[in-house]
N, CA, C and O atoms as a GROMACS GRO file, in nm:
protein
  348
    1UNK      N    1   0.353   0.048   0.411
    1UNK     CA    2   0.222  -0.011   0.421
    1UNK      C    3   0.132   0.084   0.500
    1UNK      O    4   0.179   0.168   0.577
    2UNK      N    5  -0.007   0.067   0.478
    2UNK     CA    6  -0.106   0.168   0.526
    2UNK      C    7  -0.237   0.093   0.504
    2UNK      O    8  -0.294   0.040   0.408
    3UNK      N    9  -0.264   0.114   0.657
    3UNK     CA   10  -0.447   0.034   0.626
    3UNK      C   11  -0.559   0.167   0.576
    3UNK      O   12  -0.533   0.287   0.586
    4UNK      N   13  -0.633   0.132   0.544
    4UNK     CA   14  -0.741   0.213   0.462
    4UNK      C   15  -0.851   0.238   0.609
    4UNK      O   16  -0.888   0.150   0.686
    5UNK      N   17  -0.893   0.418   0.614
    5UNK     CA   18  -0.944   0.478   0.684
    5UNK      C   19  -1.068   0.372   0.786
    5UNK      O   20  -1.103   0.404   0.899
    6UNK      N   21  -1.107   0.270   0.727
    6UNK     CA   22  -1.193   0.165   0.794
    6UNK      C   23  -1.183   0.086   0.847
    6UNK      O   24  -1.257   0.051   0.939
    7UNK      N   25  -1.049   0.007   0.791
    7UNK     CA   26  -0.963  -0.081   0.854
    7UNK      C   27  -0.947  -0.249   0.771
    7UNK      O   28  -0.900  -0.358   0.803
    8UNK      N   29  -1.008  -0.198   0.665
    8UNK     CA   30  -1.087  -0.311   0.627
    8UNK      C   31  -0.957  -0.377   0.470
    8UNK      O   32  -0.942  -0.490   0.424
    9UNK      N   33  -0.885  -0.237   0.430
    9UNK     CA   34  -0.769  -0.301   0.369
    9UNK      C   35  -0.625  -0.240   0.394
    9UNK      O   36  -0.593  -0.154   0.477
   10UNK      N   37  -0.547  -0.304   0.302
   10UNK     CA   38  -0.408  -0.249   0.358
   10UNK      C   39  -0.364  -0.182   0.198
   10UNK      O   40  -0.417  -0.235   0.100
   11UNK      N   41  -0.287  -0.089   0.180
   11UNK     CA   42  -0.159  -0.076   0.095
   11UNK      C   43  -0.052  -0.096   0.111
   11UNK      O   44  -0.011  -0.040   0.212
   12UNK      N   45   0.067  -0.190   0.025
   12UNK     CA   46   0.181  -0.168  -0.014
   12UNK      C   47   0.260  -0.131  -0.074
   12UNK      O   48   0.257  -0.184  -0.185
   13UNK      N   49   0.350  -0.050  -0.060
   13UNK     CA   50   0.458   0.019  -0.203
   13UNK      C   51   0.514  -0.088  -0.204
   13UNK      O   52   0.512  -0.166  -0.109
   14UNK      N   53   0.582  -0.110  -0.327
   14UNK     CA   54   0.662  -0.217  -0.352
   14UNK      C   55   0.797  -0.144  -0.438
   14UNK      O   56   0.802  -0.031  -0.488
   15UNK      N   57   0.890  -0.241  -0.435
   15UNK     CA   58   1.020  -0.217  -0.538
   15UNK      C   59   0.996  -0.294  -0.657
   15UNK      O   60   1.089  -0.299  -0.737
   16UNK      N   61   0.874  -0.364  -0.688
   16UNK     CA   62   0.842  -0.427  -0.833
   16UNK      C   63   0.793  -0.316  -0.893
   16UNK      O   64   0.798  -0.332  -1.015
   17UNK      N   65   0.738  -0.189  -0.858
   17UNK     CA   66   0.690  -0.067  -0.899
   17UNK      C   67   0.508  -0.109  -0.924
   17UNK      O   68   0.424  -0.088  -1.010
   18UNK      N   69   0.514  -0.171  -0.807
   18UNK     CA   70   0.340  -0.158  -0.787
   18UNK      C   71   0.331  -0.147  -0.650
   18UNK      O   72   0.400  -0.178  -0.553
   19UNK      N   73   0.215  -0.088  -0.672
   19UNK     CA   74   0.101  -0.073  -0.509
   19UNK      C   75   0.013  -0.148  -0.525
   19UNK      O   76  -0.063  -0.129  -0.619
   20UNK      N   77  -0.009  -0.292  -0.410
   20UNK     CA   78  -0.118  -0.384  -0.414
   20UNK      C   79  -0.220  -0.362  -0.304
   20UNK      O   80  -0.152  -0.335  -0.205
   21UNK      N   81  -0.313  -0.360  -0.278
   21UNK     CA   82  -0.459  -0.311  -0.186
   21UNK      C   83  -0.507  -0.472  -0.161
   21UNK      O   84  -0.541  -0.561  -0.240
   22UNK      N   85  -0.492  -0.467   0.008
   22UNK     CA   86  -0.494  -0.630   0.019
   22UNK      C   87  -0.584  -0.658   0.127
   22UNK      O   88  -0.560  -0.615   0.240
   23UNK      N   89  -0.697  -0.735   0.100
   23UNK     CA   90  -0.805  -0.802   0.190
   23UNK      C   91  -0.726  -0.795   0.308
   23UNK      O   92  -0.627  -0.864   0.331
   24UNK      N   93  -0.783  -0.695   0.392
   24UNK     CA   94  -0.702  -0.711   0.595
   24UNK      C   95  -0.730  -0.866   0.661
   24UNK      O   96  -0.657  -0.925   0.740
   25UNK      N   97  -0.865  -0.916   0.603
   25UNK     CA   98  -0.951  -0.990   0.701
   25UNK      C   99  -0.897  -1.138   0.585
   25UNK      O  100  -0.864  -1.247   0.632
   26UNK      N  101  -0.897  -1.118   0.490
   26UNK     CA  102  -0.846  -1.257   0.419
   26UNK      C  103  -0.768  -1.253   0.350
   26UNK      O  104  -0.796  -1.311   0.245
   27UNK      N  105  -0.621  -1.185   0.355
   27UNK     CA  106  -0.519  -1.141   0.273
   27UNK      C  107  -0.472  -1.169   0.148
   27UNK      O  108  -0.359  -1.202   0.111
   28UNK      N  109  -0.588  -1.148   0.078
   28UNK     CA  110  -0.596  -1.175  -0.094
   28UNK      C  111  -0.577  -1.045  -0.122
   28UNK      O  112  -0.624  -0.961  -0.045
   29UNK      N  113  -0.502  -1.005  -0.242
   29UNK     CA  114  -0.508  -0.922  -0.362
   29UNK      C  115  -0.569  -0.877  -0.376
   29UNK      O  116  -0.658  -0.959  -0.397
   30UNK      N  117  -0.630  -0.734  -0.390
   30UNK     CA  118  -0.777  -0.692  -0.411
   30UNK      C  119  -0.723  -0.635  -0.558
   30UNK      O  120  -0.770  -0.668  -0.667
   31UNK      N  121  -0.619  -0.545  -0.537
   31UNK     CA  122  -0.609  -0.458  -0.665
   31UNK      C  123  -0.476  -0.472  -0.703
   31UNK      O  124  -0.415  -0.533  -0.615
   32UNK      N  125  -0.394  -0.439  -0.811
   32UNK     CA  126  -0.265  -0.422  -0.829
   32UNK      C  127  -0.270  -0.329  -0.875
   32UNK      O  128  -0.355  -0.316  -0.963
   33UNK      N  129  -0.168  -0.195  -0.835
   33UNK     CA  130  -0.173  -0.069  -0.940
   33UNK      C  131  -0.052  -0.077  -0.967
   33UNK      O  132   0.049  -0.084  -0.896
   34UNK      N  133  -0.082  -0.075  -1.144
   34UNK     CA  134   0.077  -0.085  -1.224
   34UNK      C  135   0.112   0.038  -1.306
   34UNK      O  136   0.038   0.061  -1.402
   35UNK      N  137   0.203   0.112  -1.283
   35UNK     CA  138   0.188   0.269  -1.337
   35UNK      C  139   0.302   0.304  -1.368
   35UNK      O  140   0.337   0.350  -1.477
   36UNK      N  141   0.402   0.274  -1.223
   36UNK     CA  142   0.542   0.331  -1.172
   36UNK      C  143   0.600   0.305  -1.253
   36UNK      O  144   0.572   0.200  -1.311
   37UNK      N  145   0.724   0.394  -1.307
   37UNK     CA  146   0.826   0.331  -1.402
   37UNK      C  147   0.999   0.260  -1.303
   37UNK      O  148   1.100   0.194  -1.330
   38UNK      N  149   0.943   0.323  -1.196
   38UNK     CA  150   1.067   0.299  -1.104
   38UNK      C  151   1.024   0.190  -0.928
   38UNK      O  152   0.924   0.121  -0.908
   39UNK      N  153   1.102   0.206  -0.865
   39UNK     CA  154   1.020   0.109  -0.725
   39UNK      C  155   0.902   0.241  -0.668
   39UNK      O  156   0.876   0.347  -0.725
   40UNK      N  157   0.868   0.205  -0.584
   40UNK     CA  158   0.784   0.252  -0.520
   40UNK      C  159   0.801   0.260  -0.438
   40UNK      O  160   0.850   0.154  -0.400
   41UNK      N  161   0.793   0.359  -0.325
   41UNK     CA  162   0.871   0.430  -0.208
   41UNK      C  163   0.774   0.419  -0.086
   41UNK      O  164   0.813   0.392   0.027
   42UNK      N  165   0.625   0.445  -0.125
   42UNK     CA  166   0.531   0.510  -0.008
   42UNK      C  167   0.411   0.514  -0.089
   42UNK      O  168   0.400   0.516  -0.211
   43UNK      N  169   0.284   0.515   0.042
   43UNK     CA  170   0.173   0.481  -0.029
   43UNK      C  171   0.080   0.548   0.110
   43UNK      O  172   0.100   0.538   0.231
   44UNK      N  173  -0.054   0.639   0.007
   44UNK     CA  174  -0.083   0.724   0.176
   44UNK      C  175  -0.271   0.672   0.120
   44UNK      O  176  -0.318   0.642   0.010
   45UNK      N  177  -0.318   0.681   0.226
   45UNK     CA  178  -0.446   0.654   0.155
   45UNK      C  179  -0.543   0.788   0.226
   45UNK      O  180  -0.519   0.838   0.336
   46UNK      N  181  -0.681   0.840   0.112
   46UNK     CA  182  -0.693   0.984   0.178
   46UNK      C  183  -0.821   0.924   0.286
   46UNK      O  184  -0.872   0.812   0.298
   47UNK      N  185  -0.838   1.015   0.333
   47UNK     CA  186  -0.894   1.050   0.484
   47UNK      C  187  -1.038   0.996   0.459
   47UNK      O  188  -1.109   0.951   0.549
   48UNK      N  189  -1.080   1.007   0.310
   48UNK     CA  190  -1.219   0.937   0.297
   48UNK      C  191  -1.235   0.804   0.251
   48UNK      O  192  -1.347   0.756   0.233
   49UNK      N  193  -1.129   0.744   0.230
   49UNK     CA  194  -1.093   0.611   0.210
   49UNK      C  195  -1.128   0.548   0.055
   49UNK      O  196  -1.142   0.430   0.026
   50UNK      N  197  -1.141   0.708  -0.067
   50UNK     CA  198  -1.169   0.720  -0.162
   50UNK      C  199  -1.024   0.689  -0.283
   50UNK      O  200  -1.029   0.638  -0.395
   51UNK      N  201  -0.928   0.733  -0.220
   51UNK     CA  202  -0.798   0.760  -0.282
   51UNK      C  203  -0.694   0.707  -0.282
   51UNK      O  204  -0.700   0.757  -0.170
   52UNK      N  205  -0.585   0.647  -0.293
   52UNK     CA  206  -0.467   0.584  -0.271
   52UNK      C  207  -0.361   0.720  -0.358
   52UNK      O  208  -0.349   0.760  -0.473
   53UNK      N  209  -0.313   0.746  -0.254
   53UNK     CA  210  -0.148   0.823  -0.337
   53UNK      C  211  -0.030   0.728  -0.322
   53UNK      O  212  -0.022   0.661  -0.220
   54UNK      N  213   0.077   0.717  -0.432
   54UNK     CA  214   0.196   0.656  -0.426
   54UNK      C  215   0.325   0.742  -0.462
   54UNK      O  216   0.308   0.816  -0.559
   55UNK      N  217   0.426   0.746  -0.417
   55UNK     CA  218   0.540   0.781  -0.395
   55UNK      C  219   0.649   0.712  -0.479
   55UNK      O  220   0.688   0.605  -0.431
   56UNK      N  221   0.709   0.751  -0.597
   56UNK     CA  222   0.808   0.639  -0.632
   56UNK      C  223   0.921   0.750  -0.673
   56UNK      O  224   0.926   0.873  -0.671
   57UNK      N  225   1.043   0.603  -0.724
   57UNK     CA  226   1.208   0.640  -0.773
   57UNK      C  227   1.180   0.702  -0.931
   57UNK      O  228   1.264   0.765  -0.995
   58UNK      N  229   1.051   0.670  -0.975
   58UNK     CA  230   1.040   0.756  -1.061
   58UNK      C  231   1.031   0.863  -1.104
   58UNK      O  232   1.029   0.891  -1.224
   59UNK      N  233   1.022   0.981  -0.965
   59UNK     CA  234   0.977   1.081  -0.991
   59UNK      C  235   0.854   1.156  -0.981
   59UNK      O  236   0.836   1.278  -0.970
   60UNK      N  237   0.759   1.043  -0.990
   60UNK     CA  238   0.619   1.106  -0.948
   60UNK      C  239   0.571   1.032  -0.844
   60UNK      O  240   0.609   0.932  -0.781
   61UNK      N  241   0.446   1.133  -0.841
   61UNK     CA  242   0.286   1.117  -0.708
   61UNK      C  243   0.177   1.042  -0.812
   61UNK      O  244   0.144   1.101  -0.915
   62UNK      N  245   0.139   0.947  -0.791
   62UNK     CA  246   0.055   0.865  -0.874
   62UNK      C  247  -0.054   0.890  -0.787
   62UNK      O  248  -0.033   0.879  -0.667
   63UNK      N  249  -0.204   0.932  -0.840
   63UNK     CA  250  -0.363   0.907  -0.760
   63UNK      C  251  -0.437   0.774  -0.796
   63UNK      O  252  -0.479   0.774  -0.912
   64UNK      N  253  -0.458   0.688  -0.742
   64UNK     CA  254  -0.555   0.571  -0.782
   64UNK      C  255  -0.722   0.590  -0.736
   64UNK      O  256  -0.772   0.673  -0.661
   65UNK      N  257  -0.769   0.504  -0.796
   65UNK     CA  258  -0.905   0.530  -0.765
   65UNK      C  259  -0.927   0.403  -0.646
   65UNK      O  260  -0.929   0.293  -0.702
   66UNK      N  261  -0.944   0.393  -0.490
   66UNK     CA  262  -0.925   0.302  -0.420
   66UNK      C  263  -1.055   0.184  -0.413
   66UNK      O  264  -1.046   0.072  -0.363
   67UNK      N  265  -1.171   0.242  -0.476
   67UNK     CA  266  -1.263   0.134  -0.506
   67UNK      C  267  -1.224   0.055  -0.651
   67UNK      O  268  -1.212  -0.067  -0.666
   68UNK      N  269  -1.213   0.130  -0.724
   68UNK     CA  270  -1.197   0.048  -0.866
   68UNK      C  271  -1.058  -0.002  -0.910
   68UNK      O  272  -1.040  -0.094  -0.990
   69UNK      N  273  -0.946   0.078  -0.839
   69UNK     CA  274  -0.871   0.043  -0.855
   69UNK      C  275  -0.790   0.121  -1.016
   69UNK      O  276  -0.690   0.070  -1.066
   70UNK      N  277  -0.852   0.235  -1.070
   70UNK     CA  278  -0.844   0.316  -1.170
   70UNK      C  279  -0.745   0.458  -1.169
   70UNK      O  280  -0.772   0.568  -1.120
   71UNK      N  281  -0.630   0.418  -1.235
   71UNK     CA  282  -0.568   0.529  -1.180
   71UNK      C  283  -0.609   0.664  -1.230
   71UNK      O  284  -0.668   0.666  -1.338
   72UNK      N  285  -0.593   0.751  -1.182
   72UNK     CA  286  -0.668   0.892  -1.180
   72UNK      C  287  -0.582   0.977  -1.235
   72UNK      O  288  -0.627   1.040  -1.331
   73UNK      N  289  -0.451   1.003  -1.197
   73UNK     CA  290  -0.392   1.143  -1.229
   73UNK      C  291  -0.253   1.088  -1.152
   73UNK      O  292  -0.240   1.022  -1.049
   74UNK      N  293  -0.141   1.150  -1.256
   74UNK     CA  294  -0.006   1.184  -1.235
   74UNK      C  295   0.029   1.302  -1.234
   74UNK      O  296   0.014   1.394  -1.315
   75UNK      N  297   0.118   1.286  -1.052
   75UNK     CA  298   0.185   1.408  -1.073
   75UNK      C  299   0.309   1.423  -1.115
   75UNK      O  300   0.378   1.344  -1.051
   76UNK      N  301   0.404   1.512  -1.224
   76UNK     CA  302   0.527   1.498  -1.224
   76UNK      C  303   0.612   1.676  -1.164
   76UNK      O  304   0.582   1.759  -1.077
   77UNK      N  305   0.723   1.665  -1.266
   77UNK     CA  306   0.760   1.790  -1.201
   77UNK      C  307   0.906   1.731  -1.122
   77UNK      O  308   1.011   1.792  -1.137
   78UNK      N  309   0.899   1.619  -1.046
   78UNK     CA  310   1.020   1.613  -0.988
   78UNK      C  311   1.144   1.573  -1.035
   78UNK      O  312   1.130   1.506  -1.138
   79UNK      N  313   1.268   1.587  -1.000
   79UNK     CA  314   1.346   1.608  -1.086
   79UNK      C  315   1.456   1.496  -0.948
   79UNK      O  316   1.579   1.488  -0.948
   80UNK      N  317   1.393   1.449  -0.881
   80UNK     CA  318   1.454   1.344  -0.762
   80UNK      C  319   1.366   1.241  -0.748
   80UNK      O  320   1.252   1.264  -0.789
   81UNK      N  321   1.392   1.102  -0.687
   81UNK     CA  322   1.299   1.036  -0.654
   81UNK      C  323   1.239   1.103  -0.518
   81UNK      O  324   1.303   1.178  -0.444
   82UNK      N  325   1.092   1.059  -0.496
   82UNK     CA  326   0.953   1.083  -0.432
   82UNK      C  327   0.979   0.964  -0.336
   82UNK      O  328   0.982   0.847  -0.373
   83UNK      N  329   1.001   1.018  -0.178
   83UNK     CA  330   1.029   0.916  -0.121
   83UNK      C  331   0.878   0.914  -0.026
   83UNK      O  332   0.846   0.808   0.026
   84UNK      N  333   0.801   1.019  -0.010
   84UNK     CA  334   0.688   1.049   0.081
   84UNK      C  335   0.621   1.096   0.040
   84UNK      O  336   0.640   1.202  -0.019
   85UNK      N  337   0.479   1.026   0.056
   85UNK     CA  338   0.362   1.103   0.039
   85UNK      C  339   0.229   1.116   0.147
   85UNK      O  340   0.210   1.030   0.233
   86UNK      N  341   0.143   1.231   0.131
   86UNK     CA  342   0.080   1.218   0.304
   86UNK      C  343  -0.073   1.320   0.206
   86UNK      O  344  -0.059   1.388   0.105
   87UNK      N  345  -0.197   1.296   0.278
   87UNK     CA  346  -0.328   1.374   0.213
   87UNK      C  347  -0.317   1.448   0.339
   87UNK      O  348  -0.397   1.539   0.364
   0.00000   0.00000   0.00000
């Protein structure tokens, strides 16, 4: 879990193979990102509070879009599960 550069939400990796972005102040659901083919390990959010990265058993670095909730870009390449990710 990771609160967002403002303070204003949180991320979770999950082992359902989503990352959910969750109201800090009224702990509703904001977003669900569904992508992962495996659990989800880690979840980093970037420094401008623009980005969400995720970490999974799948193998990749997933980019979300942290306002819309739009995923952006996969990274692959790994040939292990992705236990950490950091901007």
């Amino acid at each position: 879990m990771v609160w967002s550069p403002n303070g204003i939400r949180i991320a979770s990796a999950s082992y359902d193979k989503t990352v959910r972005v969750w109201d800090a102040t009224k702990g509703n659901t904001v977003f669900i990102y569904r992508g992962h083919a495996d659990r989800v390990q880690a979840v980093a959010w970037s420094p401008d509070g623009k980005r969400i990265a995720s970490a999974s058993d799948d193998c990749t670095v997933q980019v979300w879009d942290a306002t819309t909730g739009d995923h952006i870009f996969t990274y692959g390449g790994h040939t292990a599960h992705v236990t950490a990710v950091a901007w």
